[in-house]
Backbone as ProteinMPNN parsed JSONL, in Angstrom:
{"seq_chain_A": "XXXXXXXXXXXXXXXXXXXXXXXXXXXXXXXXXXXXXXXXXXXXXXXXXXXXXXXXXXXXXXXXXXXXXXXXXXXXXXXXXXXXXXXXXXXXXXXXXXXXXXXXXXXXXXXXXXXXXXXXXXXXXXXXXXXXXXXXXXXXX", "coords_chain_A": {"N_chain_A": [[-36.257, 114.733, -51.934], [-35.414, 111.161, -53.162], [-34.32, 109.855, -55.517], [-36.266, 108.284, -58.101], [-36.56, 104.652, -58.79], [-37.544, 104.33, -61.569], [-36.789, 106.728, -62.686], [-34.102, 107.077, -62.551], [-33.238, 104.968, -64.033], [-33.756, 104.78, -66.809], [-32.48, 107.4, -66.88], [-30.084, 106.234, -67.209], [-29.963, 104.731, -69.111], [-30.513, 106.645, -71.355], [-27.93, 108.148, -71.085], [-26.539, 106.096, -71.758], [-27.23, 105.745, -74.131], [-26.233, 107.87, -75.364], [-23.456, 107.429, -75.252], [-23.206, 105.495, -76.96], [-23.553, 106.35, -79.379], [-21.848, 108.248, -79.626], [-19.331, 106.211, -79.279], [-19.808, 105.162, -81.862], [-19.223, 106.774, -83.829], [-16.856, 107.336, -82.984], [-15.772, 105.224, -83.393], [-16.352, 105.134, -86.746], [-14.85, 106.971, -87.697], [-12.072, 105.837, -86.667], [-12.037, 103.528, -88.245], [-12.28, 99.882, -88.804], [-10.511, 97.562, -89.071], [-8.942, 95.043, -87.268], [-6.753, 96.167, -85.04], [-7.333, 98.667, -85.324], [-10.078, 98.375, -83.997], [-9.348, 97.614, -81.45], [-8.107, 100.085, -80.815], [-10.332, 101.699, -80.703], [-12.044, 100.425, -79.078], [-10.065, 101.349, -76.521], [-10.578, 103.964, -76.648], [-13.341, 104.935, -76.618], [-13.669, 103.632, -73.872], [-11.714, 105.101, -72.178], [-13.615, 107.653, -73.087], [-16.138, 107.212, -71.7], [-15.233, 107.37, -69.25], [-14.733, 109.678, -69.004], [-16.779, 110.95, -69.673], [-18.609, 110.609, -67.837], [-17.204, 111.348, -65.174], [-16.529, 113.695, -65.531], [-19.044, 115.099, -66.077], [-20.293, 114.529, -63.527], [-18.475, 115.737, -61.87], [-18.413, 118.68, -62.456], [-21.115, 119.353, -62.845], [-22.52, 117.779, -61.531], [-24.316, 115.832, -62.127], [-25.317, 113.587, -64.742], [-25.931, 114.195, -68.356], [-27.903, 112.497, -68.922], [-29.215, 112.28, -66.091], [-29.746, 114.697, -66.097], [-31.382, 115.296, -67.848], [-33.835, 113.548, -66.65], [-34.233, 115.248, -64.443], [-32.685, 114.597, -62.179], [-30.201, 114.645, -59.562], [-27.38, 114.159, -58.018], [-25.415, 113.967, -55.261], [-23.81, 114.892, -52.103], [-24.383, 113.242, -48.521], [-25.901, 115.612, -47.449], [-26.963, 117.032, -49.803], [-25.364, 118.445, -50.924], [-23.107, 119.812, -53.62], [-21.462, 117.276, -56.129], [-18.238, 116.359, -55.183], [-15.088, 116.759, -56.826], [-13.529, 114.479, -56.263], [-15.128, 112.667, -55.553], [-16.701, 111.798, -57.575], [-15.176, 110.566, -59.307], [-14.903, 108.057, -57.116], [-16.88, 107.199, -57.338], [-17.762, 106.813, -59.905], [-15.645, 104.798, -60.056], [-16.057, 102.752, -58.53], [-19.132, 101.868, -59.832], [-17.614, 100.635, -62.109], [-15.989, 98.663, -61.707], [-18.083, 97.007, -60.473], [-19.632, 96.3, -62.026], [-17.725, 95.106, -64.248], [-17.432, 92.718, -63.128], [-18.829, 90.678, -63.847], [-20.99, 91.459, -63.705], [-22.261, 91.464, -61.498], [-22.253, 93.251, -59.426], [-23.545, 95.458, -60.454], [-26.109, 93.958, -60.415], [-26.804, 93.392, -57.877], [-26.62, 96.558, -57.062], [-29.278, 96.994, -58.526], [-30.838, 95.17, -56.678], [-30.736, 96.966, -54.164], [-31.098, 99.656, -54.75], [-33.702, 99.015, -54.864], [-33.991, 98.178, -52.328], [-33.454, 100.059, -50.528], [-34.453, 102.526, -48.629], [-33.471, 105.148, -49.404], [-32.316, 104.864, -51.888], [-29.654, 103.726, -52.556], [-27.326, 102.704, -54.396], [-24.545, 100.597, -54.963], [-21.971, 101.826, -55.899], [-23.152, 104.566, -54.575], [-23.08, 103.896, -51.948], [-20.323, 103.15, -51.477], [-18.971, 105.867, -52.463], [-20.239, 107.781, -50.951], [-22.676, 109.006, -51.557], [-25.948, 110.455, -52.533], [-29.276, 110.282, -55.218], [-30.937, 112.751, -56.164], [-33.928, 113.749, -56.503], [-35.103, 116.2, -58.54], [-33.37, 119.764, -58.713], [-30.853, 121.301, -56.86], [-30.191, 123.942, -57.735], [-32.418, 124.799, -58.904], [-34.183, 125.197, -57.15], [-35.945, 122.867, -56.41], [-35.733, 120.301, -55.361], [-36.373, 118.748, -52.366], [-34.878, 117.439, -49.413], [-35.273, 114.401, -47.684]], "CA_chain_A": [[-36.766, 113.407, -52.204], [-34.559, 110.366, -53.786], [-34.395, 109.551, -57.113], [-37.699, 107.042, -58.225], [-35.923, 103.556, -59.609], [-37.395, 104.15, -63.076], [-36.452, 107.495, -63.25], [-32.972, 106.44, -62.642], [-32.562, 103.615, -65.044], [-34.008, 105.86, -67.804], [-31.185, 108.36, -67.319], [-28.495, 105.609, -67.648], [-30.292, 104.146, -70.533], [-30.309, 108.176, -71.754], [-26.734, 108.027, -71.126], [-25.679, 104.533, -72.016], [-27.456, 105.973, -75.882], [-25.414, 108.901, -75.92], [-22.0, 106.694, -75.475], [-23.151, 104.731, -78.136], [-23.63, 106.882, -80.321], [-20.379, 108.284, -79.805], [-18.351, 104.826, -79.799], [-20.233, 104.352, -83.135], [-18.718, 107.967, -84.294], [-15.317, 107.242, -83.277], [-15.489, 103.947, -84.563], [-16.29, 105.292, -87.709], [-13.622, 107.819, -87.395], [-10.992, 104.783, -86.85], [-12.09, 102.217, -89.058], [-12.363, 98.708, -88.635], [-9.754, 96.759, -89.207], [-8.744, 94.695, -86.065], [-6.053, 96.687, -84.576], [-8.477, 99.757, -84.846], [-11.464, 97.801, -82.74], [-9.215, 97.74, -80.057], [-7.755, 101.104, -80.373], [-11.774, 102.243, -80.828], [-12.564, 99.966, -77.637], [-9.512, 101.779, -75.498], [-10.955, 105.191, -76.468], [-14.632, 104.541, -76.192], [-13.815, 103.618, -72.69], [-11.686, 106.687, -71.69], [-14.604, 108.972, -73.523], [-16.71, 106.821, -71.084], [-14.593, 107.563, -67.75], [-14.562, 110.758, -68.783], [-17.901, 111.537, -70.002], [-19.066, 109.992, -66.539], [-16.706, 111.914, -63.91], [-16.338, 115.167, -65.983], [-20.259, 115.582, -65.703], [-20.967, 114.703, -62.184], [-18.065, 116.805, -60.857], [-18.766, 119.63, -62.926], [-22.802, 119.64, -62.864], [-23.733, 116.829, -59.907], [-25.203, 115.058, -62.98], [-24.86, 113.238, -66.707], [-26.717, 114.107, -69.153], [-29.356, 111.557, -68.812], [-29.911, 113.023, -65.476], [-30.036, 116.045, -66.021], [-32.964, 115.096, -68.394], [-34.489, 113.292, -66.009], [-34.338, 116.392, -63.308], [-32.155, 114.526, -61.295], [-29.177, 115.339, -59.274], [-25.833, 113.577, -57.361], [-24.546, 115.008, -54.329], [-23.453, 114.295, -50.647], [-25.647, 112.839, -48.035], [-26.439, 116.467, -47.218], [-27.449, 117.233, -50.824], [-24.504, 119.536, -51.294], [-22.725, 119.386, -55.683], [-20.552, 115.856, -56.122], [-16.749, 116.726, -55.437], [-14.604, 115.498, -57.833], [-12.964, 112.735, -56.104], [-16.167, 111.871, -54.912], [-17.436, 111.097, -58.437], [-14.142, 109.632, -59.55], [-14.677, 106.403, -56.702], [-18.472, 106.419, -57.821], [-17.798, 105.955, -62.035], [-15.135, 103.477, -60.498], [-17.193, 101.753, -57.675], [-19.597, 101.726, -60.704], [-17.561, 100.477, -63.567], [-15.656, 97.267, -60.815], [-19.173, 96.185, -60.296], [-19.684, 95.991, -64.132], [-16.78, 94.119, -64.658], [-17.653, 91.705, -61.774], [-20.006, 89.475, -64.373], [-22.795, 91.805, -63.307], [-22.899, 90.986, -59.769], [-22.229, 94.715, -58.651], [-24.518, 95.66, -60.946], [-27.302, 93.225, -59.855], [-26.658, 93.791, -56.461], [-26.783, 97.888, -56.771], [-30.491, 97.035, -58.324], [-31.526, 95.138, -54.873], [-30.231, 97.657, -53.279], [-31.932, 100.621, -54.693], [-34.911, 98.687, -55.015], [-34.952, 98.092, -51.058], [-32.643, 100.883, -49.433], [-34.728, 103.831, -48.51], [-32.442, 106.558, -49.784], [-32.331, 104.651, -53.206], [-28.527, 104.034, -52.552], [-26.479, 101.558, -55.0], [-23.286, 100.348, -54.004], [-21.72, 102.85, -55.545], [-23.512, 105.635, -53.612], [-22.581, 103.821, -50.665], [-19.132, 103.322, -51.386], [-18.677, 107.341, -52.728], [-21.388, 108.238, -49.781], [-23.817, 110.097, -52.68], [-27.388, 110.112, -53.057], [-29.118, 110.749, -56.326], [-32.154, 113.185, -55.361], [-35.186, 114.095, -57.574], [-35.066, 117.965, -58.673], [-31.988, 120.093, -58.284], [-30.803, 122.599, -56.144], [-29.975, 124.934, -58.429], [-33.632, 125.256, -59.981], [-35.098, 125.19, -56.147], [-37.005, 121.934, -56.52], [-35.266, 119.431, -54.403], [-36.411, 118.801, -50.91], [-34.489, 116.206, -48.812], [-36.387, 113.503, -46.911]], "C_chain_A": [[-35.714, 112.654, -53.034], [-35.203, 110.112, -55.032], [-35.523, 108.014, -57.156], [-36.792, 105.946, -58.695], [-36.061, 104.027, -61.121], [-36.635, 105.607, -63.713], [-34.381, 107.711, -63.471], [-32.819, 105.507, -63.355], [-32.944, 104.418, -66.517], [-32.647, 107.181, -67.789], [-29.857, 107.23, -67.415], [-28.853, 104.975, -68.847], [-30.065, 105.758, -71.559], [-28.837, 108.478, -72.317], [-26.015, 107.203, -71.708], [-25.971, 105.138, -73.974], [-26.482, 106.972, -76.305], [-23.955, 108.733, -76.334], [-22.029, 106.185, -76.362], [-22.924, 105.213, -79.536], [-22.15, 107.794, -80.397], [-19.246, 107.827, -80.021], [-18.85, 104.986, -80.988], [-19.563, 105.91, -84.347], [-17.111, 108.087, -84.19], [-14.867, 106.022, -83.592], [-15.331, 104.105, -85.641], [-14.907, 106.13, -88.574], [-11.792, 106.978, -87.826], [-11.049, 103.733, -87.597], [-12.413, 101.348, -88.361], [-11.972, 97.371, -88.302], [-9.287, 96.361, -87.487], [-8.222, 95.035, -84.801], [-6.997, 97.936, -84.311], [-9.477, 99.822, -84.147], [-10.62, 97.627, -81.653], [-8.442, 99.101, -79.178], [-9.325, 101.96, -80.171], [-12.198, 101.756, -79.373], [-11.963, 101.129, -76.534], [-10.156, 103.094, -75.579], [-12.187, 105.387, -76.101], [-14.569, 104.592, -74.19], [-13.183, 104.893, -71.78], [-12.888, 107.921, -71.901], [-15.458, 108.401, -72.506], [-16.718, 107.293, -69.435], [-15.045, 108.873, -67.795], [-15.816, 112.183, -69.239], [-19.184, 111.926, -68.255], [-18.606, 111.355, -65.05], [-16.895, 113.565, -64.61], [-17.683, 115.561, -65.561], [-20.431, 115.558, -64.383], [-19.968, 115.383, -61.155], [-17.84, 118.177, -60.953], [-20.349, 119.782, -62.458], [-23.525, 118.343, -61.968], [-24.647, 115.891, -61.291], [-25.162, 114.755, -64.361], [-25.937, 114.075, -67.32], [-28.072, 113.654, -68.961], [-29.804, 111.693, -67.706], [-30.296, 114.198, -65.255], [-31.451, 116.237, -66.845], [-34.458, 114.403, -67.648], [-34.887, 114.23, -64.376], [-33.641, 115.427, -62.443], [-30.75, 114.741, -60.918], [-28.481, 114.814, -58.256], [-25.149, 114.77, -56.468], [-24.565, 114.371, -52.862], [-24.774, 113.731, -49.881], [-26.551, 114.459, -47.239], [-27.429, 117.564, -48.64], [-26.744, 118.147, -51.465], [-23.835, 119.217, -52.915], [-21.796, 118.136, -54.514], [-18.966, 117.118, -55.985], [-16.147, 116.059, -56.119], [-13.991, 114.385, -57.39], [-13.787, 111.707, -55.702], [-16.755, 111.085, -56.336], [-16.285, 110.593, -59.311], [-14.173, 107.953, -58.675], [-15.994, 106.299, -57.128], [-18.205, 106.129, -59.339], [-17.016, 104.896, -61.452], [-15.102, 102.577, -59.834], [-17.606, 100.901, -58.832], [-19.025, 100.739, -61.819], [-16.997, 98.298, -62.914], [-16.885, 96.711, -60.628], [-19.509, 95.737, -61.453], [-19.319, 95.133, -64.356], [-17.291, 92.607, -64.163], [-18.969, 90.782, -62.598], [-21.631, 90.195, -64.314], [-23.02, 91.654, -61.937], [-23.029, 92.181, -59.213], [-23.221, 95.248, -58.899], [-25.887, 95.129, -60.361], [-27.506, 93.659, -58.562], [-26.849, 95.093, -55.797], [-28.382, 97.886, -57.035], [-30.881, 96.66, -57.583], [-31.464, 96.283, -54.609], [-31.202, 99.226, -53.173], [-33.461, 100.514, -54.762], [-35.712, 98.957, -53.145], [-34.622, 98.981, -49.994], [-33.885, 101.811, -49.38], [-34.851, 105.07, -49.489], [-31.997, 106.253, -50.951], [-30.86, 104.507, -53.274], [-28.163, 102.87, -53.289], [-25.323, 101.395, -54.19], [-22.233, 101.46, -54.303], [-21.558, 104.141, -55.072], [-23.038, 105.659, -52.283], [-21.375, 104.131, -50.894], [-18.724, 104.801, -51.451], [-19.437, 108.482, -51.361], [-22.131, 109.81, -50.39], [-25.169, 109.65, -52.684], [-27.566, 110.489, -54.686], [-30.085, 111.107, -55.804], [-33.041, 113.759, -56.656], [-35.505, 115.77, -57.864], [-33.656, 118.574, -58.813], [-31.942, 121.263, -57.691], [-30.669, 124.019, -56.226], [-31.59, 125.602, -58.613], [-34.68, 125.444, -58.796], [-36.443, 123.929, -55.82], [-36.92, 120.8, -55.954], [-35.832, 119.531, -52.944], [-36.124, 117.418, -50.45], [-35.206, 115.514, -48.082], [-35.306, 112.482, -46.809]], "O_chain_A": [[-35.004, 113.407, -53.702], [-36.381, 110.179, -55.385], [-35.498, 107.024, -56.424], [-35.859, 106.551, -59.223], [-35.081, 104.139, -61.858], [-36.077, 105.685, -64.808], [-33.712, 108.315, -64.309], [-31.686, 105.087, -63.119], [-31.987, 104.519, -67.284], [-32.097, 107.652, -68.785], [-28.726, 107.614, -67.713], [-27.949, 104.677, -69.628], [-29.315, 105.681, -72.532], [-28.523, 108.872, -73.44], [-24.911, 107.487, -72.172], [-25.138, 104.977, -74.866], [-25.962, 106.96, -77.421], [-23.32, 109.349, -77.191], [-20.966, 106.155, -76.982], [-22.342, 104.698, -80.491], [-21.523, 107.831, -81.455], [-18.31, 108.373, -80.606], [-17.807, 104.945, -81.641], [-19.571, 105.812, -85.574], [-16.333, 108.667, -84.948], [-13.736, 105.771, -84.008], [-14.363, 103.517, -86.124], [-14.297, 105.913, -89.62], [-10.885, 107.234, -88.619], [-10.086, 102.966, -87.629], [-12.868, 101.631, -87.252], [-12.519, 96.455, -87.687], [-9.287, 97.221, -86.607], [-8.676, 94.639, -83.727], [-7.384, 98.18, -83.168], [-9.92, 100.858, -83.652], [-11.283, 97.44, -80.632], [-8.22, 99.311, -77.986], [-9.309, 102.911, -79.389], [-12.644, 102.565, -78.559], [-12.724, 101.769, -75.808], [-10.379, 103.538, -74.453], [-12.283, 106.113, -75.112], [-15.209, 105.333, -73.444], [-13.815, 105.535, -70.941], [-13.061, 108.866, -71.131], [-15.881, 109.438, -71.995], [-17.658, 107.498, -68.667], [-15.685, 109.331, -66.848], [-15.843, 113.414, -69.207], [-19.964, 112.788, -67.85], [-19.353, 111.976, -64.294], [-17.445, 114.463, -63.971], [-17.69, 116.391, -64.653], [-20.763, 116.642, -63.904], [-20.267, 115.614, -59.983], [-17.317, 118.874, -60.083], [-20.536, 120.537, -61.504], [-24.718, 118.078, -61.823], [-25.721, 115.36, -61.009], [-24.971, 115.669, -65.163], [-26.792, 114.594, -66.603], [-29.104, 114.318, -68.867], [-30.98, 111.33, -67.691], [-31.043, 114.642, -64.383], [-32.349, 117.044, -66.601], [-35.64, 114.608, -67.921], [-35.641, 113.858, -63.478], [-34.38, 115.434, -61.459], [-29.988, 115.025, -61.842], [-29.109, 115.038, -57.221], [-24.638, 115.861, -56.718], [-25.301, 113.429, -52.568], [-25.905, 113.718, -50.366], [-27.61, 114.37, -46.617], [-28.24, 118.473, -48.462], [-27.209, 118.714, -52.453], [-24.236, 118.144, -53.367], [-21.561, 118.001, -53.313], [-18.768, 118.222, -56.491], [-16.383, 114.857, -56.237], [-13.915, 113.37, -58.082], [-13.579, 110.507, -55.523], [-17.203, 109.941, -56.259], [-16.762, 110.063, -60.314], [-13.72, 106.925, -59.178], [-16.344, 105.136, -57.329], [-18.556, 105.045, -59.805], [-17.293, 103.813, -61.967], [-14.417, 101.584, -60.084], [-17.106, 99.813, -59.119], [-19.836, 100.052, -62.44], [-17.37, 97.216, -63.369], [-16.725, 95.491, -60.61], [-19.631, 94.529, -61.654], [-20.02, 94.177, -64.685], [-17.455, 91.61, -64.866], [-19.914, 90.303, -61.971], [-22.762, 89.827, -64.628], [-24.131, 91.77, -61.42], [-23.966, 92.293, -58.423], [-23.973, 95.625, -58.0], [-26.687, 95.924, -59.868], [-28.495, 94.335, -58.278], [-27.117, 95.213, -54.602], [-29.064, 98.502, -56.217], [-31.667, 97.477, -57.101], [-32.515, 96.837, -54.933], [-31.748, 99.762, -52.209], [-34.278, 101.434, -54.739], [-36.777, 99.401, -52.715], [-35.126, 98.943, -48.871], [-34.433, 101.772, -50.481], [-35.764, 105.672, -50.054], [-31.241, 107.094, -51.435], [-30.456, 105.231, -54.184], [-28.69, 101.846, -52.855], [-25.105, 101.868, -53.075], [-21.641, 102.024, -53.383], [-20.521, 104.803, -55.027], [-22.702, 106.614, -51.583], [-21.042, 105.286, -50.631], [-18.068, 105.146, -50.468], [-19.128, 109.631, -51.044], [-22.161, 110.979, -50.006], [-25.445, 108.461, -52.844], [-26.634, 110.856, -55.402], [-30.57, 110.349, -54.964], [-32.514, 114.149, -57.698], [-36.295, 116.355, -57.122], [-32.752, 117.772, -59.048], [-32.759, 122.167, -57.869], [-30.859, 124.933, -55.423], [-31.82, 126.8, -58.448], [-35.836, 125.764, -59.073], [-37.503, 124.078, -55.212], [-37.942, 120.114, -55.934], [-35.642, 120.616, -52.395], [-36.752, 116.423, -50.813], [-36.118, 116.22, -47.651], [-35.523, 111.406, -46.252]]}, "name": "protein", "num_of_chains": 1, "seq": "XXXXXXXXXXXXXXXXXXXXXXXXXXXXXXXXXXXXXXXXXXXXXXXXXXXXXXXXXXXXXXXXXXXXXXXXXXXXXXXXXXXXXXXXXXXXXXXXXXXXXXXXXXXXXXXXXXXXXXXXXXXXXXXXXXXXXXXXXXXXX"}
């Protein structure tokens, strides 16, 4: 089965807290001063890339889905490969940028696709599915 909408926006809100709380740890780390908010920004965002791809091509899933039992993987339901979840964080991050439009546009999308697919699912060609395969609780539809 595909991932529910809410239970998906709850693991990136899950996720999005855990970055924060880590920018706000290596902020503290670097100080303040002006030059340091933008060496704090550049790292924040690598710990970001790399919080992102490291999880879903290690474990098919962040954090915040993994709390939410859900799980990233091909359209056959097989683990994420890593280059596969390298163009999805950076599908993902170009839609971001984009004012929000990618963004906006991935919520249509999973609101009215089926298969719950954003744009970066399409683009990477990943589902996100409800259970995991590991734990035997997934069944595709």
């Amino acid at each position: 089965m595909f991932a529910p909408v809410l239970l998906r926006a709850s693991a990136v809100l899950i996720d999005l807290a855990i970055l924060v709380v880590l920018g706000l740890g290596v902020s503290a780390l670097l100080g303040d001063t002006q030059l340091k908010q933008r060496e704090t920004y550049a790292v924040v965002v690598v710990m970001a890339a790399v919080y992102n791809v490291a999880f879903l091509a290690t474990r098919s899933a962040t954090p915040g889905k993994m709390a939410m039992g859900l799980y990233v993987g091909d359209a056959q339901g097989r683990p994420l490969a890593p280059d596969a979840a390298v163009l999805r964080y950076l599908v993902q991050v170009v839609g971001g940028l984009l004012f929000g439009i990618g963004t906006l546009v991935s919520l249509v999308l999973v609101l009215v696709d089926p298969q719950r697919r954003a744009v970066h699912d399409r683009v990477a060609k990943t589902r996100v599915f409800l259970g995991r395969p590991d734990l035997g609780q997934r069944v595709a539809s």
